[in-house]
C-alpha positions, 0 to 999 in steps of 0.5 A, a space after each residue: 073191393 079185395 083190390 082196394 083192400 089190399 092196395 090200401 094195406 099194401 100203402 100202410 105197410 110202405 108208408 110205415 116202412 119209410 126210412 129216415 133220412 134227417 140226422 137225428 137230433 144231437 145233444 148241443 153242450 152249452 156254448 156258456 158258463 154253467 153259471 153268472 159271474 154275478 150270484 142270482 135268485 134261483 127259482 123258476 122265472 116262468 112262475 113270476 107271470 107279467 101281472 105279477 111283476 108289474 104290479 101298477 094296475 093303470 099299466 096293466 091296463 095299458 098291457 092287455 090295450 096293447 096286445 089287442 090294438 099294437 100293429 107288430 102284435 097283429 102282423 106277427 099273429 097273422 104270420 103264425 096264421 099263414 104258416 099254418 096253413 103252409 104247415 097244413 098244406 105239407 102234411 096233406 100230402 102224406 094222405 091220398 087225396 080223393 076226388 069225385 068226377 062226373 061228366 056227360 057228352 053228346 055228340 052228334 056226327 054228320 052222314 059223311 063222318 058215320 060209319 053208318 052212312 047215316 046222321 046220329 047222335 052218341 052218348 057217354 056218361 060216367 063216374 068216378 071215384 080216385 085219387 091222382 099222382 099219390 106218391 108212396 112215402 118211401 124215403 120218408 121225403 114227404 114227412 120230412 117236408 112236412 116235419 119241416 113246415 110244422 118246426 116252422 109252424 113253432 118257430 113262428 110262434 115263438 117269434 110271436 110270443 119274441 115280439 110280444 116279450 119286446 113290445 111289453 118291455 118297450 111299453 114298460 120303459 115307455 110308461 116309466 120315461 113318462 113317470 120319470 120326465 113327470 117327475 123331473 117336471 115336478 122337481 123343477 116346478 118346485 125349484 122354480 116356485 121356490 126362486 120366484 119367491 125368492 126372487 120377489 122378495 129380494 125385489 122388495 129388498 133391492 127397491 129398498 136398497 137393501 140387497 145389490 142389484 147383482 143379487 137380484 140378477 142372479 135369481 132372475 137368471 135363476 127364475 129364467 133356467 128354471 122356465 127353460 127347463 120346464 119347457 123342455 120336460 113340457 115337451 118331453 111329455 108330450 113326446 113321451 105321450 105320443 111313444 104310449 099312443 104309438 105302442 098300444 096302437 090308440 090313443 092312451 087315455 089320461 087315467 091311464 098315465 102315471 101320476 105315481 111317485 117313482 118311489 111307488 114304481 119301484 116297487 117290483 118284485 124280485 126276479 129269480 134268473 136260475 140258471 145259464 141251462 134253463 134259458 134253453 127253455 125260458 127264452 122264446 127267441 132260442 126256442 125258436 132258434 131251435 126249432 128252425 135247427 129242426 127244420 133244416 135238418 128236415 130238410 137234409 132228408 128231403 134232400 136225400 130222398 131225391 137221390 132214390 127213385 119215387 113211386 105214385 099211384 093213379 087210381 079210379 073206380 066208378 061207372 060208365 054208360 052210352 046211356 044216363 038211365 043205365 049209368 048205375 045199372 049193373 055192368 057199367 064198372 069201370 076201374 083203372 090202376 096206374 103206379 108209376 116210377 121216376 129213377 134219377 138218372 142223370 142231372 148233372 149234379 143238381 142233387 149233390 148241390 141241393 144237398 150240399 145246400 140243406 147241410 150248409 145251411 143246418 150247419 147256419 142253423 146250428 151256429 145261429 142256435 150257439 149264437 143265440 144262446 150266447 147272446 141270451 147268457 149275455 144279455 141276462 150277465 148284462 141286466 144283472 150286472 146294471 141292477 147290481 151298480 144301479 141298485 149300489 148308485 141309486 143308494 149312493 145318490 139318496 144320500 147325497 141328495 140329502 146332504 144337498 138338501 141340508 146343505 140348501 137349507 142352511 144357505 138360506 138361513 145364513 143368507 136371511 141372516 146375513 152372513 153370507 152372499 146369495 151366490 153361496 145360495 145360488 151353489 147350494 141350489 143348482 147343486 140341490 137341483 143337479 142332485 135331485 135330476 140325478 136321483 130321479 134318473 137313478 131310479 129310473 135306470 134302476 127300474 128300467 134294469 129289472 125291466 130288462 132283467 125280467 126280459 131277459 131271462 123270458 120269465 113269465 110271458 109263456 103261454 102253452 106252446 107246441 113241443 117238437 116231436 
């Protein structure tokens, strides 16, 4: 019992005497401006959650749908789950691992084999308690491998809640292109039952010799453009339906499909972008970045400590006995201690390489960490760049839609009236129409830019997540 004890105390003060060998975390300076060309809402972005931002309650729906049914949200949760466990497996080793053994003979030797000359019959039992191979910790290698598995444990998640951000944001534009497409479904209906009015009533004229029948071809060719159209928005629907079905990973029910105006959809809050630093903390994919930076220089101990000699341990205590019945009785103890140690000799330069290795590729880590940061700074300059010019055309375009739209209406009084040909109808009508898909397609990109906006600053997808140590 002193033996366990001491070994024990002896193991504790080793393990906790371990040195470390992993370069220690730097302070990185920001490889961006400290601040965007363009000015921004200040604020904390994490504050504004998903809910809150897209405020239509069919799209949420479709939202939560997603993050149950969609096959990347499922993969990427079950690759969380695996290195888990690898993280779990790594950080047992720094424990010893006891096992119990017992096992049981009999033997029989023939007269020729005995030492008695005569047949008999031996017997050997035991049991014991110990561990195997426990290696001391010395060099701090088996924390460091084990510090390795868990920067990789949270460089997984956040790659998760990466996937999640994209996939969310994929949904929203997805969602958004069937609006818009409805809406331009919409616009060429309304076109279209405009001319076949038109159209039947310049048939009554031109019956009546009142109207030219180059009149009456223009507005059939009209009618036939608009039924062109309306074909193509048909199908662009059924694509756009297939799009949703695909990223909720079931079939998107009808009650679930935007019947709103985009008028109505564009009514998103604002997103508070901050500052150029706290993407550091509000961006999955550089948090990720991060913590695989952590992990290789994780590794960079573990590849030092291969250069100095590794102790283990092998030890057991149980009994044994010729005889079952006597397998517990007193004077049957058994012991057995055997520390072992390796010291590295000679491997032609196999250390040396594997270390030049690990600090090859934490210097990779490293340049992906600046790259990443500077792709993330770009990536929020871009979305507040596209607001601000498809905020300034969306603006532009209302109003030469209306002027179009005055325009068209006074065509068609002076047409009824007579003073002039339906050709300057025709102009004013394809220049209504031309205006009226692009308004649509403004708006469309002017909420596709705060989509991207709020998916490019990381703001309001967070959930809890592990802190490195």
């Amino acid at each position: 019992m002193t033996l366990k004890v001491l070994s024990l105390a002896s193991l504790s003060v080793m393990m906790l005497s371990a040195c470390q060998m992993a370069p220690q975390r730097e302070d990185l300076v920001l490889p961006v401006p400290d601040s965007y060309a363009i000015q921004s809402e200040q604020g904390n972005t994490a504050d504004l959650k998903w809910q809150q931002f897209f405020v239509n309650e069919k799209l949420q729906k479709l939202i939560e749908q997603t993050l149950i049914h969609n096959k990347d949200i499922q993969l990427a949760a079950l690759n969380v789950q695996q290195v888990r466990a690898l993280y779990q497996i790594e950080d047992s080793a720094l424990y010893p691992s006891i096992d119990f053994a017992a096992s049981g003979t009999r033997q029989r030797l023939p007269a020729d084999l005995s030492s008695t000359g005569n047949a008999q019959i031996n017997e050997s039992y035991s049991a014991t308690v110990g561990m195997t191979a426990y290696e001391l910790d010395l060099w701090g290698k088996i924390r460091n491998q084990s510090d390795q598995a868990l920067q990789t444990l949270y460089a997984s998640e956040q790659t998760q809640m990466s996937v999640k951000i994209s996939l969310i944001s994929e949904l929203a534009s997805a969602w958004l292109n069937y609006a818009a497409d409805k809406a331009q479904l919409a616009l060429v209906m309304q076109t279209l039952e405009s001319q076949q009015a038109s159209l039947a009533l310049t048939e009554k004229t031109y019956a009546l010799g009142a109207a030219s029948k180059l009149t009456l071809a223009q507005i059939q060719s009209t009618v036939a453009a608009a039924k062109v159209d309306i074909a193509n928005y048909q199908r662009l629907l059924k694509r756009d339906k297939n799009a949703l079905d695909l990223l909720v990973g079931k079939p998107v029910s009808a009650e679930l499909l935007p019947v709103e105006s985009l008028d109505e959809v564009l009514n998103l809050p604002n997103v508070p972008v901050g500052l150029p630093s706290e993407l550091l903390e509000q961006r999955p994919d550089i948090k990720a970045a991060e913590f695989r930076l952590l992990a290789a220089n994780a590794n960079i101990g573990v590849a030092k400590a291969a250069f100095f000699p590794s102790i283990t341990l092998t030890a057991n205590a149980g009994t044994a006995s010729a005889e079952f019945d006597n397998l517990f009785s007193g004077g049957t103890g058994t012991w057995s201690f055997i520390p072992s140690i390796t010291i590295p000799i000679f491997n032609m330069g196999r250390n040396q390489a594997n270390l030049e290795v690990t600090q090859t590729k934490q210097e990779v880590a490293l340049t992906t960490y600046e790259h990443v940061i500077q792709q993330a700074f770009k990536e929020v300059s871009d979305a507040l760049v596209d607001r601000e010019g498809y905020r300034q055309r969306l603006s532009a375009l209302e109003d030469l839609y209306r002027s179009n739209q005055e325009s068209f209406a006074l065509s068609e009084a002076r047409f009824e009236k007579g003073v002039d040909s339906y050709l300057q109808v025709l102009d004013a009508q394809r220049n209504w129409y031309s205006v009226g898909q692009q308004l649509i397609s403004g708006k469309q990109a002017y909420i596709t830019s705060l989509i991207s906006l709020y998916k490019a600053v990381g703001g309001g997808w967070q959930q809890p997540i592990h802190q490195s140590e």
